[in-house]
C-alpha positions in Angstrom: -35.7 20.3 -39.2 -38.6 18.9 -37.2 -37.8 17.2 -33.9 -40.1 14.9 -31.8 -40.4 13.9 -28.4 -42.2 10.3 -27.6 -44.5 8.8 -25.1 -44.4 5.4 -24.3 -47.4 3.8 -21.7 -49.5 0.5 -20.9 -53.5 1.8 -21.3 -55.8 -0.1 -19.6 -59.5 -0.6 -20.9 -61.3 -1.0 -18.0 -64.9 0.7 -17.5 -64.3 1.6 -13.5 -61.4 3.9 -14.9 -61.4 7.5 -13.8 -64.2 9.7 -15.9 -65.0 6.5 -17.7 -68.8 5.8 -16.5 -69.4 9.4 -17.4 -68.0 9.7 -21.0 -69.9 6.0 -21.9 -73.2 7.4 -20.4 -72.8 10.7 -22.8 -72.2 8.5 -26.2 -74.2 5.1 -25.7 -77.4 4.6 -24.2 -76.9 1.3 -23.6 -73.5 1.9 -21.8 -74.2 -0.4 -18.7 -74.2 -3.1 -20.7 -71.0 -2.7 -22.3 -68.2 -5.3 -20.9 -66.0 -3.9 -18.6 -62.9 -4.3 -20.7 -64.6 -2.7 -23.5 -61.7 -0.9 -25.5 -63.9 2.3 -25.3 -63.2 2.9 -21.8 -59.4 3.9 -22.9 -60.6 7.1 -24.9 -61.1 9.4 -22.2 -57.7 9.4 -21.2 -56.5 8.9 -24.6 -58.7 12.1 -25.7 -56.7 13.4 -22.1 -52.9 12.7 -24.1 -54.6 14.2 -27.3 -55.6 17.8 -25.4 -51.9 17.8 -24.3 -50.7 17.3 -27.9 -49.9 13.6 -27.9 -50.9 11.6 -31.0 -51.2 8.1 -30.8 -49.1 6.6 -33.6 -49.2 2.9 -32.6 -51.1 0.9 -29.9 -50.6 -2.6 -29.4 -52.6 -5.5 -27.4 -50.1 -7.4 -24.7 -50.6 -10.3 -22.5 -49.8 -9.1 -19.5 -47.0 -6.4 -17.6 -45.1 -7.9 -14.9 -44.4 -6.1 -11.5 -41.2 -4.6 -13.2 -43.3 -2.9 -16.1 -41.5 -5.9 -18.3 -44.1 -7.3 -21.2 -45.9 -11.1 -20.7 -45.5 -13.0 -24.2 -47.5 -15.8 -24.5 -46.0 -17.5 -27.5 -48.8 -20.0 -29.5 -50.9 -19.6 -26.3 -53.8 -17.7 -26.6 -54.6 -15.1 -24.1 -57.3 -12.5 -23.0 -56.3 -9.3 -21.7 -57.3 -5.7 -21.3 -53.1 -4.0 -21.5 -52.7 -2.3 -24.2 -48.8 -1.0 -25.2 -49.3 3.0 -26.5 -46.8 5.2 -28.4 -47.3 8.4 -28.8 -45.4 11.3 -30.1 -45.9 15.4 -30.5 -43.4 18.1 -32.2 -41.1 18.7 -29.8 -41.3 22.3 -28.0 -38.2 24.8 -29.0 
């Protein structure tokens, strides 16, 4: 039988993120005028989880994480926000 481990992290989209600049300069030539919250700017780190055998298997906008990691709902208020909740998941090493 198959078993699987799980990952479970807030992503931030945020263009001044670690190797981010680089990675938009390679695929768009137009990549300083991308907003900074662009959802683009999470796939080097998500291509990071990937190389380590992670596969993304859900990924969810949220409001806001409080100091305590605890998820902001905003309820019929709308909100803006860059947080996204991840899951991941990879075959579980024997």
């Amino acid at each position: 039988m198959e078993k699987w481990e799980y990952l479970t992290e807030f992503v931030f989209a945020d263009i001044e993120n670690e190797g981010v600049k680089a990675f938009l300069q390679e695929r768009s030539p137009n990549w300083k005028n991308l907003p900074k919250y662009v959802p683009q700017t999470m796939i080097p780190h998500l291509n990071t989880l990937g190389e380590r055998g992670w596969e993304l298997v859900h990924m969810e906008p949220v409001a806001g994480v409080g100091k305590n990691n605890d998820v902001w709902f905003t309820g019929t208020n709308s909100s803006w926000s860059n947080v996204y909740f991840c899951v991941f998941k990879r075959r579980k090493q024997e």
